[in-house]
C-alpha positions as CSV (number, residue, x, y, z in Angstrom):
1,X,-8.6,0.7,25.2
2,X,-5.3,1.5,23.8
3,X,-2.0,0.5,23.6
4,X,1.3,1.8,23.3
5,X,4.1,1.4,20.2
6,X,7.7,1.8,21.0
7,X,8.6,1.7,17.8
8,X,11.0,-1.5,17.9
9,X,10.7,-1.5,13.4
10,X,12.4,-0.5,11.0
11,X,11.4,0.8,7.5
12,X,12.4,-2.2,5.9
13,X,10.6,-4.7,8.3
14,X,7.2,-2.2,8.4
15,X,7.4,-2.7,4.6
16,X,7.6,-6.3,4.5
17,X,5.2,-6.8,7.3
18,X,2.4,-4.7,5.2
19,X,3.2,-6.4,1.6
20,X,2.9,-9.8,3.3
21,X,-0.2,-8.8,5.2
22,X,-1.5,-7.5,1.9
23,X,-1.0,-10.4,-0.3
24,X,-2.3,-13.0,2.0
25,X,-5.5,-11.2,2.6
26,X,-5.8,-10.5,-1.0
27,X,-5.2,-14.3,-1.8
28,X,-7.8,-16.0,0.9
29,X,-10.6,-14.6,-1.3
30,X,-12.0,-16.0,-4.0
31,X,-14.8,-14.2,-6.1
32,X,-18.4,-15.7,-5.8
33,X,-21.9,-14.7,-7.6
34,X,-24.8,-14.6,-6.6
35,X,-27.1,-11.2,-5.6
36,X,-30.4,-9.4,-5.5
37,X,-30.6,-8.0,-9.2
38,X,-32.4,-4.9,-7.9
39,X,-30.6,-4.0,-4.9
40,X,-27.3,-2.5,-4.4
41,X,-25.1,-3.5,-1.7
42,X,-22.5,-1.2,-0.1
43,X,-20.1,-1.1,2.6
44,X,-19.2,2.1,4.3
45,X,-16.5,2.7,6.9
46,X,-17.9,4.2,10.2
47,X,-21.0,3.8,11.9
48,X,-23.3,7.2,11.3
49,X,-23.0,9.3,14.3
50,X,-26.8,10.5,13.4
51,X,-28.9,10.2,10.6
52,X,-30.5,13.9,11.9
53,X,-28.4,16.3,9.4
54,X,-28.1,19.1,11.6
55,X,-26.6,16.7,14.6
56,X,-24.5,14.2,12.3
57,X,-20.7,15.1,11.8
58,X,-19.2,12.1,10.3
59,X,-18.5,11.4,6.9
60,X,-20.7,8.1,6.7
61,X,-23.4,10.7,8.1
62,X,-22.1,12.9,5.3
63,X,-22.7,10.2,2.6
64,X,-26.3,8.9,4.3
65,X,-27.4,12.4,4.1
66,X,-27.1,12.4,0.2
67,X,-29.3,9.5,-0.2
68,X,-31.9,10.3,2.4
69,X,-32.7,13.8,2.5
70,X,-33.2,16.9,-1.2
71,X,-31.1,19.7,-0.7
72,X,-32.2,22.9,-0.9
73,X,-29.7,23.0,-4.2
74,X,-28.0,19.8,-5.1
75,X,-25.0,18.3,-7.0
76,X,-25.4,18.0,-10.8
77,X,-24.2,14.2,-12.2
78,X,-20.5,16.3,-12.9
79,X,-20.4,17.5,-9.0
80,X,-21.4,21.0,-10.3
81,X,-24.5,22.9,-9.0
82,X,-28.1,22.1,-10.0
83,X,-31.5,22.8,-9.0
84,X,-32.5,20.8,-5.7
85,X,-35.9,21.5,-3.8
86,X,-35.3,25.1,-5.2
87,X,-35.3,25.4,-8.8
88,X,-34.4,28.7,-9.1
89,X,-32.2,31.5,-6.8
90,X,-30.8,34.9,-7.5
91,X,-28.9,37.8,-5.8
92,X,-28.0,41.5,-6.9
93,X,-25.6,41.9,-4.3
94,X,-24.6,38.4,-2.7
95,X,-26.0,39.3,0.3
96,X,-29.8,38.6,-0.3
97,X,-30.9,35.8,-1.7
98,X,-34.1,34.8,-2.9
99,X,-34.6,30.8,-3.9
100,X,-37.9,29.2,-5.1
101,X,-38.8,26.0,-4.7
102,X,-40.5,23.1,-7.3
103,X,-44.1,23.4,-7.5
104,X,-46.1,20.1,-5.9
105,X,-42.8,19.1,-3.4
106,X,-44.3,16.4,-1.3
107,X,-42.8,14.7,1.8
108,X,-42.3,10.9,1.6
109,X,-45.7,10.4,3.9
110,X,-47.5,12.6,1.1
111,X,-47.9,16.1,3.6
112,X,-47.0,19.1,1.3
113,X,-42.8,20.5,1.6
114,X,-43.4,24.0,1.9
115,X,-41.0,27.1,2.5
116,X,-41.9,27.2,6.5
117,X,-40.2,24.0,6.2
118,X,-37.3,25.4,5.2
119,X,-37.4,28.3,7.3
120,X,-38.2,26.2,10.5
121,X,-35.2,24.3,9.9
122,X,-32.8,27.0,9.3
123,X,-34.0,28.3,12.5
124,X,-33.6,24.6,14.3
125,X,-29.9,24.4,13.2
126,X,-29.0,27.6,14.8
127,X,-31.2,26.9,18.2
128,X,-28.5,25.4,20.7
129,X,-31.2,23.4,22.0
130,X,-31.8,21.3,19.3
131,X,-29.4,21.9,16.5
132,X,-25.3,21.2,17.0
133,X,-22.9,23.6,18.4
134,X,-21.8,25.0,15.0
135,X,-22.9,27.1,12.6
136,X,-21.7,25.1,9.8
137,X,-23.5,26.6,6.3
138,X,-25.1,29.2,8.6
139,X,-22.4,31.5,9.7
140,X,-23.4,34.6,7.5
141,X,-27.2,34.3,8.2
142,X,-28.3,37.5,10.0
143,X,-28.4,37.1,13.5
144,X,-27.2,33.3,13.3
145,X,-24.5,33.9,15.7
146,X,-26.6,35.7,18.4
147,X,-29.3,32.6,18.0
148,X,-26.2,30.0,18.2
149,X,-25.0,32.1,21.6
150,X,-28.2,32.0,22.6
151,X,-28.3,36.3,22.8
152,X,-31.6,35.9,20.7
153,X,-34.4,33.7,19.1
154,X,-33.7,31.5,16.7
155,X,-36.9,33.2,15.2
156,X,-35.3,36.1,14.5
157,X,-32.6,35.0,11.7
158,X,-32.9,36.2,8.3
159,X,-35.0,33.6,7.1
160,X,-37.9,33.9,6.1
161,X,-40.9,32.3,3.8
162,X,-42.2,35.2,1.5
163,X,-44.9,32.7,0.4
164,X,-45.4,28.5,0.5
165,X,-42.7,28.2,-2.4
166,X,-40.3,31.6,-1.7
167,X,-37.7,32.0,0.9
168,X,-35.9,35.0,1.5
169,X,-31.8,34.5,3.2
170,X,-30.5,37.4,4.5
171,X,-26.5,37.3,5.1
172,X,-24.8,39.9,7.1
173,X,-21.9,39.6,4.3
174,X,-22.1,39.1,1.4
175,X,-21.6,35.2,0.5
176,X,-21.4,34.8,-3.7
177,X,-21.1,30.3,-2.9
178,X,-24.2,30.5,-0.8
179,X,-25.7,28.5,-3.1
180,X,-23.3,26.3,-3.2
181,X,-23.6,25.8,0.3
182,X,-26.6,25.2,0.2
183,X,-26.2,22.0,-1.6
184,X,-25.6,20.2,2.0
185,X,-28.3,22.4,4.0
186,X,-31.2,19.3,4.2
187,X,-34.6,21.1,4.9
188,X,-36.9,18.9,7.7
189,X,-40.4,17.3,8.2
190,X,-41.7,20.0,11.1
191,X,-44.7,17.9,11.5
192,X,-42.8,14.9,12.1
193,X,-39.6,16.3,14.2
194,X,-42.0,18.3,16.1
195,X,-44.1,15.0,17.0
196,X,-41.3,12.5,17.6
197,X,-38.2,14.3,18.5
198,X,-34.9,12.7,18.3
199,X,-36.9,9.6,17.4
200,X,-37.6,10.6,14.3
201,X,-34.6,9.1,12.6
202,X,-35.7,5.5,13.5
203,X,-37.1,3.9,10.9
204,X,-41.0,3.1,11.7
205,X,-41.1,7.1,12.2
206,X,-38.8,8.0,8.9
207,X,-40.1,10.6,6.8
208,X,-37.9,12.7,4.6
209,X,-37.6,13.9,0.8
210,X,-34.7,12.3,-0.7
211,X,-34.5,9.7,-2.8
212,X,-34.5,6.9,-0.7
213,X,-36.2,6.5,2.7
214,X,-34.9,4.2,5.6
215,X,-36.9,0.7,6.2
216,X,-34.4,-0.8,8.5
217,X,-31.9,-0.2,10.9
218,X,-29.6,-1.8,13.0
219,X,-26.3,-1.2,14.5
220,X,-24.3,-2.5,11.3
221,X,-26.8,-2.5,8.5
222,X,-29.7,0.0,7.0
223,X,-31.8,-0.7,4.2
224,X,-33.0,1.9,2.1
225,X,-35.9,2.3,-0.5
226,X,-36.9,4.2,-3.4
227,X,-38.8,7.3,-2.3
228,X,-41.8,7.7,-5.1
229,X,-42.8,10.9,-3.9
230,X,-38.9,12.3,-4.5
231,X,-39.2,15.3,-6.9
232,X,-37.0,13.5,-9.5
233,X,-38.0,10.4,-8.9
234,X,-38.3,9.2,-12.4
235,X,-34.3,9.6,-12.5
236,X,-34.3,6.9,-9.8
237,X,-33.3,4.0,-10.8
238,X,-32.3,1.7,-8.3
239,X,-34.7,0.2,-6.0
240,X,-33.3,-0.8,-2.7
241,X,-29.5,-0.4,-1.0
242,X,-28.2,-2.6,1.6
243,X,-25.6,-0.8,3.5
244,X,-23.4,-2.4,5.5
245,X,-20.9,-0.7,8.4
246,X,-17.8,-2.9,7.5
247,X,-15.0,-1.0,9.8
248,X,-11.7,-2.7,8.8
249,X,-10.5,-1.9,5.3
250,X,-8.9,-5.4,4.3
251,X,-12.3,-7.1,5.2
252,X,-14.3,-4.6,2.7
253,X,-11.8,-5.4,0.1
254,X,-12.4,-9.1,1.0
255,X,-16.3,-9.2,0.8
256,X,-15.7,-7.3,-2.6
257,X,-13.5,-10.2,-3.8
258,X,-15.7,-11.9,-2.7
259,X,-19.0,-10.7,-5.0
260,X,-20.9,-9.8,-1.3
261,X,-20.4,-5.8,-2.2
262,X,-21.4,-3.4,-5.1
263,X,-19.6,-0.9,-3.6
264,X,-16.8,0.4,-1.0
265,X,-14.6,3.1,-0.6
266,X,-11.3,3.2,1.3
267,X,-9.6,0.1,0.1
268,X,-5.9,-0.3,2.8
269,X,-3.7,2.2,0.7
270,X,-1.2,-1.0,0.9
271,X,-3.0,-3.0,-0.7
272,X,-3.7,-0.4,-3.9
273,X,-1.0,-1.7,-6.2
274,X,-1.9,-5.3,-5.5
275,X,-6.0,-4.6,-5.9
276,X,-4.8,-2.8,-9.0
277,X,-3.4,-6.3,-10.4
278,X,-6.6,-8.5,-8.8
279,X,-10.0,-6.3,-9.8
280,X,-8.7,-4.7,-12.2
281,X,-10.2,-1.6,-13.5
282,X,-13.2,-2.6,-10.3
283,X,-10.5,-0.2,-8.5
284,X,-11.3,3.6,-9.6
285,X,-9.4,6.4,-8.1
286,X,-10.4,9.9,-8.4
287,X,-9.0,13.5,-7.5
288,X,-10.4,14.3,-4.4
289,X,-10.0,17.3,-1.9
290,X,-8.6,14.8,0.7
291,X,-5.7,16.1,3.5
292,X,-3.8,13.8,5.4
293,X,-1.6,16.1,7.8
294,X,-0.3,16.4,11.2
295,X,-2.4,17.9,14.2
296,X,-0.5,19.8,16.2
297,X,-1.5,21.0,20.1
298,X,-0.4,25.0,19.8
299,X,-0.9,24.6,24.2
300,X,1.7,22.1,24.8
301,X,5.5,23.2,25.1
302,X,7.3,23.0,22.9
303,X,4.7,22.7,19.8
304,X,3.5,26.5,21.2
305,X,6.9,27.6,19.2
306,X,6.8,28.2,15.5
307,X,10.2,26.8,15.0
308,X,9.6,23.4,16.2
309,X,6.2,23.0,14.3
310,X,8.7,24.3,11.2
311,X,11.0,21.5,12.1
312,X,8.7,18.7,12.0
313,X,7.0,19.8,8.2
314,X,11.2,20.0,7.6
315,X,11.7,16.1,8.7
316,X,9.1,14.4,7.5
317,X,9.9,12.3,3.6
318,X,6.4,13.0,2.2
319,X,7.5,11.1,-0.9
320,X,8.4,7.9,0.8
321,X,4.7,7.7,2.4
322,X,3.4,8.1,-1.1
323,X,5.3,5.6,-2.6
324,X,5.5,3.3,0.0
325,X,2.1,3.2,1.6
326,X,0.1,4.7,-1.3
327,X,1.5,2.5,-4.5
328,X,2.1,6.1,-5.3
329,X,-1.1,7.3,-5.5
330,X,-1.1,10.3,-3.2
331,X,0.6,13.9,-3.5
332,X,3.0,14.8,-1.3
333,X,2.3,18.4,-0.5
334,X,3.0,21.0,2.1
335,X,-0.3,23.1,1.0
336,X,-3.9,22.3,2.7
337,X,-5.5,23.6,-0.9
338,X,-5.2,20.7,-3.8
339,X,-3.8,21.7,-6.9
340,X,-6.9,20.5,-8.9
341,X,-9.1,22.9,-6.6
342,X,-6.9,25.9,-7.9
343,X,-7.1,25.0,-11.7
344,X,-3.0,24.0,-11.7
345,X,-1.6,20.8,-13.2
346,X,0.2,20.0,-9.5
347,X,2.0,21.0,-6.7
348,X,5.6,20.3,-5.8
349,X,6.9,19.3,-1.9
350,X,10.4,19.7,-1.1
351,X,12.0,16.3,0.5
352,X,12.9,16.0,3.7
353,X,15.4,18.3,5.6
354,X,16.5,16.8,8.4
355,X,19.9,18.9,9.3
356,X,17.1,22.2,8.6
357,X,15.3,20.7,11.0
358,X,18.1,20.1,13.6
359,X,18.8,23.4,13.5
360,X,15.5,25.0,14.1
361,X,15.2,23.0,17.0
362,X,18.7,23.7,18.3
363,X,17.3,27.6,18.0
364,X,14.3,26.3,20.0
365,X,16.9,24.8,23.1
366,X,16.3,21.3,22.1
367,X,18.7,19.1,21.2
368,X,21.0,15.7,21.9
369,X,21.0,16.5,25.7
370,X,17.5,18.1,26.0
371,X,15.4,16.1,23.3
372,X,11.9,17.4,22.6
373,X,9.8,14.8,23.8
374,X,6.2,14.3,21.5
375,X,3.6,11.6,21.7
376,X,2.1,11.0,18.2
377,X,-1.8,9.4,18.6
378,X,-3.0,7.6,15.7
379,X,-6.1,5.2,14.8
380,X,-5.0,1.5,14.7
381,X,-5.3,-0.5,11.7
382,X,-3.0,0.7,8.5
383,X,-2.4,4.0,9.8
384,X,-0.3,3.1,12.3
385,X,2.5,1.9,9.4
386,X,1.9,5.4,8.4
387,X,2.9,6.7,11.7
388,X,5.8,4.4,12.7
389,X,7.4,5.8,8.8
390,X,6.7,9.8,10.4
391,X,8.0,9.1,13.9
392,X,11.2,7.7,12.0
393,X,11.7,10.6,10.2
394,X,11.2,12.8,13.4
395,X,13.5,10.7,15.9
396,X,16.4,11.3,12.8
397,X,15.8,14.8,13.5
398,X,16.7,14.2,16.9
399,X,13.2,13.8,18.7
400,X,12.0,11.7,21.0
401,X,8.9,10.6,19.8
402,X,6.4,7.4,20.7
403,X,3.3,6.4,18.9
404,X,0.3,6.1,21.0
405,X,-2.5,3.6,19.0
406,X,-5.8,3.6,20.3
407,X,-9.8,4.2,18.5
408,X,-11.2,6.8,16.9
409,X,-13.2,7.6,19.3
410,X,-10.8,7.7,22.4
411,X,-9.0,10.2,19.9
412,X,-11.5,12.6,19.2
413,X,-12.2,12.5,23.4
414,X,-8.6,13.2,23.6
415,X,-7.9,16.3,20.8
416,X,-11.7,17.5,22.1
417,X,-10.2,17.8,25.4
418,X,-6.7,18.9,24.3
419,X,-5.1,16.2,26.0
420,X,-2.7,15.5,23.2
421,X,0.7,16.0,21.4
422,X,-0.1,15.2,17.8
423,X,-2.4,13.3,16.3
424,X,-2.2,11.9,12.6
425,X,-5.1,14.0,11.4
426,X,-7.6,13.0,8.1
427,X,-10.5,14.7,5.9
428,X,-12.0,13.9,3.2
429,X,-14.3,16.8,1.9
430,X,-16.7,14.3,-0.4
431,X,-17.5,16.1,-3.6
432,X,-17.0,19.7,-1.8
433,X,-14.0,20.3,-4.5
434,X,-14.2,23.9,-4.3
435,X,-10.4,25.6,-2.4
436,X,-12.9,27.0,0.2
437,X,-13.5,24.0,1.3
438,X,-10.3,22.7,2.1
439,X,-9.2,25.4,4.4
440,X,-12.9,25.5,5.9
441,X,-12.6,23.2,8.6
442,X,-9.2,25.4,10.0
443,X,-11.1,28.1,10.2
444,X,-12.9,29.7,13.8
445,X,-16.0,27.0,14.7
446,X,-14.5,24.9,11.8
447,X,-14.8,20.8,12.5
448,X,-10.9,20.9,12.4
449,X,-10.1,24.3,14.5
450,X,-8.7,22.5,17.8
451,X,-5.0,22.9,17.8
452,X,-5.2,25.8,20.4
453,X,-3.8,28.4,17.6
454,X,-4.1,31.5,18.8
455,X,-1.9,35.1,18.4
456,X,-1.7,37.5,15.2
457,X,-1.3,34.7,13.1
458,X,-4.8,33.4,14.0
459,X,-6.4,36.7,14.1
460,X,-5.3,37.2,10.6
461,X,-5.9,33.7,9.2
462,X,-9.8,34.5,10.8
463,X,-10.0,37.5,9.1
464,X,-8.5,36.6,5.5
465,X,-11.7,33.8,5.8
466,X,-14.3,35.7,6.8
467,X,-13.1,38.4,3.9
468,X,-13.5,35.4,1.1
469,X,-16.5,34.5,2.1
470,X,-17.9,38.1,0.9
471,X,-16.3,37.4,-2.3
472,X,-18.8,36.9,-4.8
473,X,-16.1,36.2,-7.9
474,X,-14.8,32.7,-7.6
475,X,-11.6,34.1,-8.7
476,X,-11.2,36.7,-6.4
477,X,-12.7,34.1,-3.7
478,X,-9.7,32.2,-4.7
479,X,-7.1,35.1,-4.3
480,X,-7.7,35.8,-0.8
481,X,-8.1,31.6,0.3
482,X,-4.2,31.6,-1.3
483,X,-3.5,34.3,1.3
484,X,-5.1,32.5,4.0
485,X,-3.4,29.3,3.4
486,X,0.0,31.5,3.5
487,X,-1.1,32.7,6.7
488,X,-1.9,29.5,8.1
489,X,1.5,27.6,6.6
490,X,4.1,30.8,7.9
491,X,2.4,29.6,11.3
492,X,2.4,26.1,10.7
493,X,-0.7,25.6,12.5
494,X,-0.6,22.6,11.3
495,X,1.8,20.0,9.4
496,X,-0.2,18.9,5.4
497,X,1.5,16.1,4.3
498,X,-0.5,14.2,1.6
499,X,-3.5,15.0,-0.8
500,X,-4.8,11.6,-0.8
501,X,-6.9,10.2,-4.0
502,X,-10.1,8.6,-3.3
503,X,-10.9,4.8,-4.4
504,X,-14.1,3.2,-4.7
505,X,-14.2,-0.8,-5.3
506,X,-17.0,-0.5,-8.1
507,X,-18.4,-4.1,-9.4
508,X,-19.5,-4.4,-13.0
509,X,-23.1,-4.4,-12.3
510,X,-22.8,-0.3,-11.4
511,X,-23.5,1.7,-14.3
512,X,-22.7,5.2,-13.4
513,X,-23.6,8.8,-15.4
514,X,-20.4,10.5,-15.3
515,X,-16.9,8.1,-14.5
516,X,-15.5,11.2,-13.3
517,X,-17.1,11.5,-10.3
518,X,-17.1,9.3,-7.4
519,X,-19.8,7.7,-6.8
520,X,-21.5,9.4,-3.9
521,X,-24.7,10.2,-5.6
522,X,-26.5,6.7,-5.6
523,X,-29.9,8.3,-7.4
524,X,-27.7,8.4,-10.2
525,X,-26.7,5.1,-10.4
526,X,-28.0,2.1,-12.2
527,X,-27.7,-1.9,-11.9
528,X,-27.0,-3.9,-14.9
């Protein structure tokens, strides 16, 4: 179900509105005690598409995946890279890698983790038939894309298990972050997949190696123990995590007010300043590679002319969304790359143009007497303030513009389908801070490549991608990804608007190894 918003606010009323909204939900709570001294209790956003790694796209699949399933290479405590399953890897020339895993891996029902493990499900992700219709970590793997086409075997990728610890990656480029990627590539139970199928991932047929394995699950809620047999499980020190699927931001903020949460993430970027004053330093933010931008439909007229996408970066006040709906705790930017991920102190974005922008669409042939007519989609809940402030900005450059408000899902049916204008598009990469990263998901088979953007542009945007993937220096990695982004910003593919910080609600119970980081990581936390 959706509805439709004809935009009947103003700025001054849509501000009002969302203080007022704010401080009465902030006000009906009042703390309370009262919890399980070993069990942590978190709320998450969105219900996990799949708890099977190489099916599950989501985020809160993304953050599931890090407490249920050992890398093949894993985060350090700081967000670097560390030893994972594989304690050691090395390369000559970036193109074949060599990893060995820990002596003695077990799998959570005690059956040994071996490299054909590994190797089996490298070659599940790449099967069409059972893996998901990217190639995600994959795409260099020799003959991954054939397998993914379905022109050959899954067998016959460049993976293979030299012994029951070694496993030899062949790449048909050379890819110097491959480790690095691996950090997100979750090997398998064979014996178990191969015996249950899809119904592995419920809970009475759960076996994985992570550090937790799954008890219980329901629609809303999974409970999560402490794996013994988890190769560092001595680091472990939290027994048990209640996660609950709490959808609407003000009510996680509530049930943390409350005492009901440990932890939660995504706080209403309204209510920042006023949580700031209540909890206190329980509200962290962190420097995250998080984009808030503007998807825009390259096949629909109009937005298949470079001017017009030009006009709409031109009209939109970037720093009036930051201060107004982020308590000023989000970047404006026109870049997709955060400043942080390039080693700078910050980036600058110009204000809003709106005679520029007149113009270019004038050039175009739209104007007073033939206005441009756009439909912006956006999730309800507080990003709709966020869009009403953007379609102001883009009627005062003179186009007609109406808001359509409707779920996340019936979205992603919609952009899937390319049955839309513009949508009010969001990422957040976890702790993938790297600049690859952030362009990533633009790029050909990336999760965000579904504008329709085609042309010389596109060709070279590709190419400038798959050319710093061979990069093995992370500096010369980082010279061609600045010349990509060029690319991809001279074509306004699409429109960046923010680089949003991440909060986490964080009681005083959490103790966490590095305050730096957020808090993703739950193995590394402790309960006091």
């Amino acid at each position: 179900m959706s509805n439709r918003i004809l935009l009947p606010l103003s700025r001054r009323t849509l501000l009002g509105g969302a203080a007022s909204a704010s401080a009465l939900a902030i006000a009906a709570c009042t703390p309370r005690g009262g919890q399980d001294n070993g069990l942590l209790r978190v709320a998450i956003d969105t219900e996990p598409d799949s708890l099977d790694p190489l099916k599950g796209q989501f985020a809160s699949s993304a953050l599931l995946y890090k407490q249920l399933h050992a890398p093949l290479t894993e985060y350090s405590p700081s967000g670097g890279l560390a030893p994972g399953l594989a304690q050691s890897w090395r390369s000559e020339d970036g193109r074949i890698w060599r990893f060995r895993l820990a002596d003695g891996l077990q799998w959570s029902d005690g059956m040994p983790l071996t490299a054909d493990d590994v190797v089996w499900t490298a070659q599940r992700a790449v099967d069409p038939r059972t893996g998901f219709a990217n190639l995600g970590d994959f795409f260099a793997v020799r003959g991954a894309r054939d397998a993914l086409a379905g022109r050959a075997p899954a067998s016959e990728i460049g993976v293979t298990a030299i012994d029951a610890r070694t496993i030899l990656f062949e790449l048909d480029t050379p890819v110097g972050a491959f480790p690095v990627l691996m950090r997100e590539f979750y090997p398998l139970p064979r014996h178990v997949v191969e015996a249950r199928g899809d119904r592995w991932v419920r809970p009475e047929n759960w076996v994985s190696a992570g550090p937790y394995t799954l008890r219980q699950a329901s629609a809303l809620t999974y409970l999560l123990v402490k794996n013994p047999r988890f190769h560092a499980a001595g680091s472990v020190s939290i027994e048990s995590i209640r996660v609950d699927v709490v959808e609407d931001e003000a009510t996680r903020a509530r049930l943390f007010r409350a005492g009901d949460l440990d932890l939660a993430d995504r706080p209403p970027p309204e209510q920042i300043g006023f949580l700031r004053r209540e909890i206190g330093d329980r509200l962290h933010g962190f420097d995250a590679p998080i984009l808030t931008y503007l998807k825009l439909n390259h096949r629909r007229p109009g937005l298949d002319d470079v001017r017009v996408r030009r006009a709409l970066s031109l009209a939109v006040d970037r720093q009036f969304l930051a201060e107004n709906f982020f308590s000023g705790e989000a970047t404006p930017t026109i870049h997709v790359i955060t400043a942080q991920a390039l080693g700078e102190n910050g980036q600058t974005a110009p204000g809003a143009d709106a005679d520029a922008a007149r113009a270019l669409l004038a050039e175009a042939g739209y104007g007073p007497d033939n206005p441009l007519r756009l439909v912006l989609r956006v999730s309800s809940g507080s990003r709709e303030r966020i869009a009403i402030a953007i379609a102001d900005d883009l009627r005062n450059a003179g186009l007609d513009i109406e808001i359509l408000s409707s779920y996340p899902h019936d979205i992603n049916q919609a952009v899937a389908g390319g049955e839309f204008d513009m949508t009010l598009g969001y990422f957040n990469r976890g702790l993938k801070s790297e600049p690859d990263f952030m362009l990533e998901p633009f790029a050909p088979g990336g999760f965000a490549d579904d504008t329709g953007w085609s042309g010389p542009g596109r060709n070279r945007f590709a190419q400038l991608m798959e050319e710093a993937r061979g990069r093995v220096s992370r500096s010369e990695r980082i010279a061609v990804h600045r010349e990509a982004e060029a690319v991809f910003l001279e074509y306004q593919c699409n429109v960046p608007l923010l680089h949003e910080r991440a909060f986490w609600m964080i009681s005083d119970r959490v103790r966490r190894r590095d305050e730096t980081l957020q808090p993703q990581l739950w193995r590394d936390l402790s309960l006091g």
